[in-house]
N, C-alpha and C positions, 0 to 999 in steps of 0.2 A: 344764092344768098350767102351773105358772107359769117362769120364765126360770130362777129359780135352782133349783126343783124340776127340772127341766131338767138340770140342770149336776149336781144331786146324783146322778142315775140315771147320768149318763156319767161321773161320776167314780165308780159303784159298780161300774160296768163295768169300770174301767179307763182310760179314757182322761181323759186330763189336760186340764182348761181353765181352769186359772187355775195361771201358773209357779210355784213358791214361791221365796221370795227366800233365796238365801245367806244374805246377811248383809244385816241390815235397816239402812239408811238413817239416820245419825246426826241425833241430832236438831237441830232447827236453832235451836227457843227455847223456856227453859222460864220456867212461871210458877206462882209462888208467892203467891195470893192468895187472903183469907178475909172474910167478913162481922164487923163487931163485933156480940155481940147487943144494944146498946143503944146508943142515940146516944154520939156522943163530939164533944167539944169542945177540950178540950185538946191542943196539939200536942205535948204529951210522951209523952199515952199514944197518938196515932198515931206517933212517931217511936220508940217502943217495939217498935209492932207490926210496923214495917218492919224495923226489926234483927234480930227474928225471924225476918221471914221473907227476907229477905235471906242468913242463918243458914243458912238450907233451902235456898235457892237456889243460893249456892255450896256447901253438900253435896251434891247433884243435880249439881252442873257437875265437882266431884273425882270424882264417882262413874261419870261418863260421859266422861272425860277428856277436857273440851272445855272452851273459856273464853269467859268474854262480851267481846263489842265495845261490848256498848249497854247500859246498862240506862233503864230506864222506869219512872217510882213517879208511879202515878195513884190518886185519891181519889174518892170517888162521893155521894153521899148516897143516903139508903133510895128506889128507885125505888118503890115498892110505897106511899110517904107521900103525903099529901096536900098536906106543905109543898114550898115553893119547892126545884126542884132545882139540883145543883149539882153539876159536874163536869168534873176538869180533870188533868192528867196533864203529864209533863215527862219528858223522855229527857235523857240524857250521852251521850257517846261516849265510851271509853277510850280515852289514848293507845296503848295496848295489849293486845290479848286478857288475860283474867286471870282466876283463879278465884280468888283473895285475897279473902278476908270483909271484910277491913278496908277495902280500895280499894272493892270491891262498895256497902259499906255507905256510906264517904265520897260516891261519886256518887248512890248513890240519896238521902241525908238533904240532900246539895242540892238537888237537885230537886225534894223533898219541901218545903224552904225557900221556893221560890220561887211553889209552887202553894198553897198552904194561906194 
């Protein structure tokens, strides 16, 4: 028998071996990122798709009442291609925690400026 098969038969007994949490542990960073299905070129329609999800991002952050310090907007090219790859990323700090879309999205489409 194996460790957690183990653990199943003593918790069917009764006896407890793994605590359960109160209250689970806020989270500490969330992310909001997707594939395009087709190459992109233009940096409008990636600065599109970061408004989107930046959009998400701070609904997740009101929804979980916590705010960002940081944000990060990184870009990839298709790993899976056989062309040349490409891959680069950029963070802000906020002067202050925030869940505002608008601030959210000002620091990420810098960042997004400076890597693409």
């Amino acid at each position: 028998m194996t460790v957690v098969g183990a653990r199943v038969v003593m918790e069917l007994r009764g006896v407890s071996c793994m605590p359960l949490e109160v209250c689970p542990p806020a989270k500490k960073s969330i992310t909001c990122s997707r594939s395009f299905g087709k190459a992109v070129d233009l940096l409008s329609d990636v600065r599109e798709a970061v408004a989107f999800y930046i959009t998400r991002a701070a609904e997740k952050l009101r929804r979980g009442h916590i705010a960002a310090r940081v944000v990060t907007t990184f870009i990839q090219t298709d790993r899976f291609s056989d062309e040349p790859q490409y891959y680069n990323a950029g963070t802000r700090t906020l002067a202050y925690p925030t869940d505002s879309m608008r601030e959210l999205l000002a620091c990420a489409l810098d960042a997004l400026e400076r890597i693409f």
